[in-house]
N, C-alpha and C positions, 0 to 999 in steps of 0.2 A: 600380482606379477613381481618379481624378485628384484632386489635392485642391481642395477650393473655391478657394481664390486662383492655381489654374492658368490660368482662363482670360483673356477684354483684360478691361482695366477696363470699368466701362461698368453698362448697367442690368443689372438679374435680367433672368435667362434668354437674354441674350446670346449670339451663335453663342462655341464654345469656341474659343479661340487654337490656333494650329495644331500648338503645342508642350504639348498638354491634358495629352497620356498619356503623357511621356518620361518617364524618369525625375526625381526630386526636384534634382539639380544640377543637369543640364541645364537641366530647367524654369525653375530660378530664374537659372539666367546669362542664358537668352533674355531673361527678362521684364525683366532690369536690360539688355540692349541695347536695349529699349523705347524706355531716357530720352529723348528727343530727341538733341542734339547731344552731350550728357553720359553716352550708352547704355555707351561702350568703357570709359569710366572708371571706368563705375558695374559694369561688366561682372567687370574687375580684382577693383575693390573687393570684390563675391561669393565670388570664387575665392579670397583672401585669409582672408577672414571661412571659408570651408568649412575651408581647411588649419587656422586653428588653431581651429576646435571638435571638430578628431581626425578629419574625412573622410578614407579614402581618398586619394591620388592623380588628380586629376580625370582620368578618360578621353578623351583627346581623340579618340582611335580612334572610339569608341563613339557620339560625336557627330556628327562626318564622315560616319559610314555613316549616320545617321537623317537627314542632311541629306538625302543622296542617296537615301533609300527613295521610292519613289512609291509613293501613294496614291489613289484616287478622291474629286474632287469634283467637287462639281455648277456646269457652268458654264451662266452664258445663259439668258434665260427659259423656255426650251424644255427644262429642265434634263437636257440630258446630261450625263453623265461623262465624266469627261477621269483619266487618271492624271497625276500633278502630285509632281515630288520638294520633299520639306518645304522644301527653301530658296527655292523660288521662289512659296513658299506663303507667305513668310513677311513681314511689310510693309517697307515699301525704305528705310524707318530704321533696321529690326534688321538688314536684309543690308548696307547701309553700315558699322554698327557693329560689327556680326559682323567683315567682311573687314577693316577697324581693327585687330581682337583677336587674327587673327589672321595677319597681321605681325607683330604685337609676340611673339606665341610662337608664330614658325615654325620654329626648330631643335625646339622639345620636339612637332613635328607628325608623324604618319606620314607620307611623302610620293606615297605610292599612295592615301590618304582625302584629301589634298590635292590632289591631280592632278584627283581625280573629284569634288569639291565646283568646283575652277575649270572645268573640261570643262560641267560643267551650268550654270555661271554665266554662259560664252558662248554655249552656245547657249539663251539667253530669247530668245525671239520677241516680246519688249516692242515695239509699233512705237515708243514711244521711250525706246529703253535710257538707265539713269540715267549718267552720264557722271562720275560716281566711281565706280559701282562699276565700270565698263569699267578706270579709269586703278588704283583698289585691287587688280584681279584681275591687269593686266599686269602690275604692281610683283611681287606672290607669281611670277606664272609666269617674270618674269625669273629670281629669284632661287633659283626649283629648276632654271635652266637648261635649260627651256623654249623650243623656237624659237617668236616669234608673230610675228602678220601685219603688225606693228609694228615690228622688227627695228631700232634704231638711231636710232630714232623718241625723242618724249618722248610720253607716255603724259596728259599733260598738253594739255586745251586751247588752242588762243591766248588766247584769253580770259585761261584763266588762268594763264597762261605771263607776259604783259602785266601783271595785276593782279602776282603775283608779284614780278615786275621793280620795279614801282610802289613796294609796300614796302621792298623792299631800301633801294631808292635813299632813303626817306623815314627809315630807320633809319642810313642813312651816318655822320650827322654824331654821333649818339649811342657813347655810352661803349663799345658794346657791336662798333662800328667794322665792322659788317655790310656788303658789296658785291654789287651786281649782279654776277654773273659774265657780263650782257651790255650792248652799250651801250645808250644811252637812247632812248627811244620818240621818235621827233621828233614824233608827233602829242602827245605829251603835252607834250614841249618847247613847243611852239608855243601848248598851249594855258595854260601858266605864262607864257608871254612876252606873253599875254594878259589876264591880273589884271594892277591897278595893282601897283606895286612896291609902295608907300608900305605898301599897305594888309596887303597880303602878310606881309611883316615884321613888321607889328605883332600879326597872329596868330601867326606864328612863335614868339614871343619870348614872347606871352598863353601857348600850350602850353606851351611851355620851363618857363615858371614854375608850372603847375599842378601839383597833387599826381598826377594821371593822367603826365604829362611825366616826372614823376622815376621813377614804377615802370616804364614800358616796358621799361626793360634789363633789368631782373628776372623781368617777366614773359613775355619771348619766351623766356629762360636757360631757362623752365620748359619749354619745347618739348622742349630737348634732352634734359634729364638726367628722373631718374627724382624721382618725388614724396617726397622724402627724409622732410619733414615736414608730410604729408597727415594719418600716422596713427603710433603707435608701432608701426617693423616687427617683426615676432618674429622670434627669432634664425633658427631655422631654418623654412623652408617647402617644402611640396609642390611649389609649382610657382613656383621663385624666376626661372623666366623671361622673367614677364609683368611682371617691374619694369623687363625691357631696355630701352631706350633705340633699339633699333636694332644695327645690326652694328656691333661695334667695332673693324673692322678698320681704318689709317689712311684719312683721305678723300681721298687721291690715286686710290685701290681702285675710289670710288664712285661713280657716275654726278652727274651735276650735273641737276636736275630744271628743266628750262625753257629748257637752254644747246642750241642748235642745234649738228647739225655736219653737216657737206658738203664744198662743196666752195670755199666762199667766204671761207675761212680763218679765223673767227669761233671755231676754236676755240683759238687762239694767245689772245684776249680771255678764253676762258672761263677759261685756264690764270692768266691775268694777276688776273683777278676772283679767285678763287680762293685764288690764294696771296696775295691783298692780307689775304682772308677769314681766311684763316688765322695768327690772333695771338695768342700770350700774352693775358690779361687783364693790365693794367698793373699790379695789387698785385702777378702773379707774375712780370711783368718787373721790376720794382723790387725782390723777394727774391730773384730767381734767383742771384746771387752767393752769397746765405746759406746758398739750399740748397747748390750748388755747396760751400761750405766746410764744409756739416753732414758730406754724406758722405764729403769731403775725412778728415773728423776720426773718419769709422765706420772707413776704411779704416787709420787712426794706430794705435788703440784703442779700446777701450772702458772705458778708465777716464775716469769723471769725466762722463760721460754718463747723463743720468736717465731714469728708467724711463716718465713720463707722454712722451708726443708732445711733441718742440717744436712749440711755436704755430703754426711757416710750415710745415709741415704740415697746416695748416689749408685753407690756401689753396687744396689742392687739388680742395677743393668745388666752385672756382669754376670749372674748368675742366670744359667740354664733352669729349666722348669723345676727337675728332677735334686739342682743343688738349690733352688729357692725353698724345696719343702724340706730338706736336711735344716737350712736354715731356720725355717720357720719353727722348726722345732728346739732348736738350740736355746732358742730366744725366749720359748714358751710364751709365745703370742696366746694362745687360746687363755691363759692366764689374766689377760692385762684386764684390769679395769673397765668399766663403762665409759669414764671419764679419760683414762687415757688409750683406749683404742680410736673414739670421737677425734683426737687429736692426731693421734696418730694417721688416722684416716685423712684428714686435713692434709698432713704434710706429704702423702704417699700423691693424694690429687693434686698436690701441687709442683708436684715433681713434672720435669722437663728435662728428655723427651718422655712420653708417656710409658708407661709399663708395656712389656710385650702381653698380650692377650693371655698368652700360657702362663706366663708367673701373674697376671690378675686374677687369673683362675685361682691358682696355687693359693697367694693371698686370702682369697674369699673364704675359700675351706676351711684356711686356719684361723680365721679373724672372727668368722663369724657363723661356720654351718655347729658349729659343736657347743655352743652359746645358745643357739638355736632350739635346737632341738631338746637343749634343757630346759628351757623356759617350764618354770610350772605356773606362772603368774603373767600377767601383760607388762610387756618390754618396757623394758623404762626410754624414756624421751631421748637419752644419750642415744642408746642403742638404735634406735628408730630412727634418729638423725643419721647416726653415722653409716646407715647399711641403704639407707638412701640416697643418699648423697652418693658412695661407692658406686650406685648402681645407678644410676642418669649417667656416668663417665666412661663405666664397666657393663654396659648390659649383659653381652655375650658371656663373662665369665660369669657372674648373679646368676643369669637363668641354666647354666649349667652345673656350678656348683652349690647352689644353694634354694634355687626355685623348684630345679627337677628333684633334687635329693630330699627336701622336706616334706614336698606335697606326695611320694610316693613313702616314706617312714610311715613304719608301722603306728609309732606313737605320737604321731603329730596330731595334738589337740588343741581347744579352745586360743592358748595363748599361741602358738605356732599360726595358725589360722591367721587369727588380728592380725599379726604383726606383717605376713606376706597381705592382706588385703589392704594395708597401710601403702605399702611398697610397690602396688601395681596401680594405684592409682594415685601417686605423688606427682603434684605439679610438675616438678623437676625433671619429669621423664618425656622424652622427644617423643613425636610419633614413631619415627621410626623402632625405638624403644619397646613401643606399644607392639608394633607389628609381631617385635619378633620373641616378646612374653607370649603373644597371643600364639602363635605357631610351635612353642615349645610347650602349653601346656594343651595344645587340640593333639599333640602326640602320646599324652598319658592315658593311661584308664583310667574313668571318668571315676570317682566318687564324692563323698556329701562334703570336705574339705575343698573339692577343687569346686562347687558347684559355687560355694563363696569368693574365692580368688576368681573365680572367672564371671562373677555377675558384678565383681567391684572393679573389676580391667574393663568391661564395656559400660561401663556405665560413664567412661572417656572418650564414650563413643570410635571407637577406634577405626581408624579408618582401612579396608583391605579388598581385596579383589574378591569380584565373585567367585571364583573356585576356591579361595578361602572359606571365604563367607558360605559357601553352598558344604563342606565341611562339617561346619559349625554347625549348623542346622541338620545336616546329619545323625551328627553324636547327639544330638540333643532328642531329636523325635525320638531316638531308640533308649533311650534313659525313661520315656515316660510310664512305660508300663514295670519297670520295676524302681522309680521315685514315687509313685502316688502319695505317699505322707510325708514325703521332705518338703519342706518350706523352703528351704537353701534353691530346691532343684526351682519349685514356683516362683519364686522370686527373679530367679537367672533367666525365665521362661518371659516372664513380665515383661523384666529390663530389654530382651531382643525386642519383643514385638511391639513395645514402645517407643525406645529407640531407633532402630532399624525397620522400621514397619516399611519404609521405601524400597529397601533392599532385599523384601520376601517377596516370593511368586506363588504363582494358583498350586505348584506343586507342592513347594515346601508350607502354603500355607494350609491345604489338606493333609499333612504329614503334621502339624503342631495337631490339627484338630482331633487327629487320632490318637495324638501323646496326652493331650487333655482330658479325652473322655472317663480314664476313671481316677481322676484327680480326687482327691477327698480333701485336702487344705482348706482352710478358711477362706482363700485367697479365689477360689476356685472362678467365683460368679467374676471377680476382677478379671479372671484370663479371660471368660467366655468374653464378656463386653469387647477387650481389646481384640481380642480374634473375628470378631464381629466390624471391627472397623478395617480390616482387612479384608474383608468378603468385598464382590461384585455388589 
C-alpha cells in the first residue's frame, strides 16, 4: 500500500499520482520532478540526500521498465480503457524534467531500458507534442548512436535557435567573452538600428552598473560546471554521476546546438565562433606562465615544495570542462613525469572545494588514459600510486575516462591489464566505489582482459543487489561455450561461486553448470567440486 504522501498534492481524496505504488525511491524522485522548472534539480538533490542515509544504489534499471509498463486507464466520458505506459501517464513537467535527469546520468543508464523509454516517448500521439521533450529525447538518441528522422538536423527550434543566438550576442562584450557560433539575425539588426541610439546606451551602461550586471558571468558559469557549493558533497556517493556536467570529452568532439550546416558554407563561421568561444578565463591566462614554471619545478624536484596546493591551483575552478582541456593541453600534462604527476595528483586531492566531476573527467584523460595505454611494461609504483589514490576521490570520472576506454582499446595488453587489476581492487576504494566499477564494466562486451579486471573487483567481494548480481551471472553463463580454454574466464567462474555461493539460486546455478560442461582448463575438476557445493 502506498504511503500518504505518494500521491499529487492537492485536496483529500484526490485521484493518486501515477507514480502511487512504486517503490519508496522512485516515488520520491518522481514527486521532486514535480518542482516546476526546479524538478531536475530538485530530482539530483533526492538521489543525493538517499546515497548518504545508507540507500542502496539507485536502480535505474528498475525504473525504466515501470516507465515502460502499461497499465489501464479510463479515458473520455464514455470511460473506456486504454493501456497507457507510466511515462506518458505522467504530467509534461515530470517528463521534461525526467529526460533533464536523464542526460545528466546517461553513462550510469542501461541502454536497452533507455532505447524503450525513448521508443515510447516518440511514439505519443499528443496532437501537440511538447517540443522539448521532442529536442531532450533526440539529444539522448543521438548520443546512444541512434539513427533519427532528424539526422544532421539541430533538434532545436528556429525559434529557439534565434532566441539562442540572441543571448550569445548579448553576453559578447561580458567577461565571460561568449560568441555566436553564427552570424547575426538581420531582423534583429534592423530592429536595433531602430531604438534611438541615445537612449539605447544609456540602458546599456544602467545594466552594466547594476548588481544583476555584475553576476551574469557567474551565473551562466553555473550552466556549465557542477554545483560545487549548493551543499557539502560527501566524499563518496552511489551515484557520483548525476553531478556531470555533461560529456567531458574536448568540444571540438561536440555538436554546436543551433549552428546550421549544408551546403552554404556557414559552417566555416560556426568553426570561426567556436574557437573565438573557446578561451582561457583571464585570471588563467595571466598565471599560465606560473603554472607553466610550477610543473617546470615538479619535474626539477621535489625538494622544497609544500604539501598544501599552491593557490593558482585554484584557479582551476574557473575553468569549464571544454576550457579545462584547452588547458590541459597547454600545460602538456600527458608529458609530466611519474614522479611529478604523483605530486601533482597530491595537490589536485587536496584542493578545496573539490573538482567539478566534468573537469575530474577532463583531468583523468590527460593525466593518465594516454600514459596508459602506452605502457609496454608494468607501471611503475609512482604511477599505480597516483591513479589510485585519483580514483578512491574520482571514481565516476576513472571509470569513465579511463576504465571504459582502456578495457575496450584495441591494444590493451598484459601491462594495461595489471595495472586496472591493481586499481579495482585497492584498499582505498569505498564500496560504493566498487558498485559502480562493477555496473560500468557489466555494460561492456565481455572479453579475456575484462575477465581479469572483473575476477580481481569481486574477489572485494563486492556487495550489490540481486538484479545486479542476477546480470552478472547472466553474462557470464553465456561466455561459457565460447571461453572453454581461458583460464582468465575459469578463474572469474571460481571466484563467484566461492564467493557468492549465498547469492546463487537453483536457476542460475543450472545455468553455470551448462557453462561448465565443456570447460577443458586444468581448473575444470576445481569448478565441478565448487558447483557441487551448491547443489541440493
Amino acid at each position: 500500500m502506498a504511503a500518504p504522501d505518494a500521491g499529487l498534492p492537492g485536496a483529500e481524496g484526490a485521484e493518486p499520482a501515477p507514480w502511487a505504488q512504486l517503490e519508496a525511491p522512485v516515488r520520491l524522485l518522481l514527486q521532486a520532478l514535480q518542482a516546476g522548472p526546479e524538478g531536475a534539480r530538485r530530482g539530483l538533490g533526492v538521489l543525493r540526500a538517499l546515497g548518504r542515509r545508507g540507500w542502496e544504489p539507485f536502480d535505474w534499471g528498475r525504473l525504466l521498465e515501470a516507465l515502460c509498463r502499461e497499465e489501464p486507464v479510463v479515458l473520455g466520458p464514455d470511460g473506456r480503457l486504454e493501456l497507457k505506459p507510466l511515462l506518458l501517464r505522467l504530467p509534461q513537467i515530470c517528463q521534461r524534467n525526467l529526460m533533464s535527469l536523464l542526460m545528466a546520468v546517461r553513462p550510469s543508464l542501461p541502454e536497452s531500458g533507455l532505447l524503450s523509454v525513448l521508443q515510447i516517448a516518440q511514439q505519443d500521439l499528443a496532437p501537440d507534442p511538447d517540443a522539448w521533450l521532442r529536442a531532450l529525447g533526440e539529444l539522448l538518441r543521438r548520443d546512444l548512436g541512434v539513427a533519427t528522422s532528424m539526422e544532421g538536423a539541430s533538434p532545436l527550434s528556429k525559434k529557439c535557435q534565434r532566441q539562442l543566438q540572441s543571448l550569445c550576442r548579448g553576453l559578447g562584450p561580458g567577461g565571460r567573452r561568449l560568441k555566436s557560433p553564427q552570424s547575426p539575425d538581420p531582423e534583429e539588426e534592423d530592429n536595433r538600428d531602430s531604438q534611438q541610439p541615445g537612449k539605447r546606451r544609456k540602458e546599456s551602461e544602467e545594466e552594466a552598473a547594476s548588481p544583476e550586471g555584475k553576476r551574469v558571468p557567474k551565473r551562466f558559469r553555473c550552466w556549465e560546471e557542477e554545483e560545487d557549493h549548493e551543499e557539502e558533497r560527501p566524499e563518496h556517493k552511489s551515484l557520483e554521476s548525476l553531478a556531470d556536467g555533461g560529456d567531458a570529452s574536448p568540444i571540438k568532439d561536440q555538436p554546436v546546438m543551433g549552428a546550421k550546416t549544408g551546403q552554404d558554407g556557414s559552417s566555416l563561421e560556426d568553426a570561426k565562433g567556436l574557437a573565438e568561444s573557446l578561451e582561457l578565463p583571464k585570471a588563467i591566462q595571466d598565471q599560465l606562465p606560473r603554472l607553466q614554471q610550477l610543473l617546470k619545478t615538479l619535474e626539477e624536484g621535489l625538494e622544497g615544495l609544500e604539501d598544501a596546493p599552491p593557490v593558482e591551483l585554484q584557479l582551476l575552478h574557473e575553468c569549464s570542462p571544454s576550457q579545462m582541456d584547452l588547458l590541459c593541453t597547454q600545460l602538456q600534462l600527458p608529458q609530466l613525469s611519474d614522479l611529478g604527476l604523483l605530486q601533482l595528483c597530491t595537490w589536485l586531492l587536496a584542493l578545496s572545494p573539490d573538482l567539478s566531476l566534468s573537469n575530474a573527467t577532463v583531468l583523468t584523460r590527460s593525466l593518465f588514459l594516454g600514459r596508459i595505454l602506452s605502457l609496454t611494461s608494468s607501471a611503475s609504483r609512482l604511477l599505480t600510486t597516483a591513479v589510485t589514490s585519483f580514483c578512491a576521490k574520482y571514481t565516476y570520472p576513472v571509470c569513465r575516462a579511463l576504465l571504459d576506454p582502456v578495457l575496450q582499446a584495441q591494444g590493451t595488453g598484459p601491462a594495461q591489464t595489471e595495472l586496472l587489476c591493481c586499481l579495482v581492487k585497492a584498499e582505498s576504494l569505498e564500496p560504493d566505489a566498487q558498485v559502480l566499477m562493477l555496473g560500468q564494466i557489466l555494460e561492456l562486451p565481455w572479453k579475456e582482459e575484462i575477465f581479469l579486471v572483473l575476477q580481481s573487483l569481486l574477489e572485494r567481494q563486492v556487495e550489490m543487489t540481486p538484479e545486479k548480481f542476477s546480470v552478472l551471472m547472466e553474462k557470464l553463463c553465456k561466455k561459457g561455450l565460447a571461453a572453454t580454454t581461458s583460464m582468465a574466464y575459469a578463474k572469474l567462474m571460481l571466484t563467484v561461486m566461492t564467493k557468492y555461493q549465498a547469492n546463487i539460486t537453483e536457476t542460475q546455478r543450472l545455468g553455470l553448470a551448462m557453462a561448465l560442461e565443456p570447460n577443458t582448463t586444468f581448473l575444470r575438476k576445481s569448478l565441478q567440486a565448487a558447483l557441487k557445493h551448491l547443489g541440493p
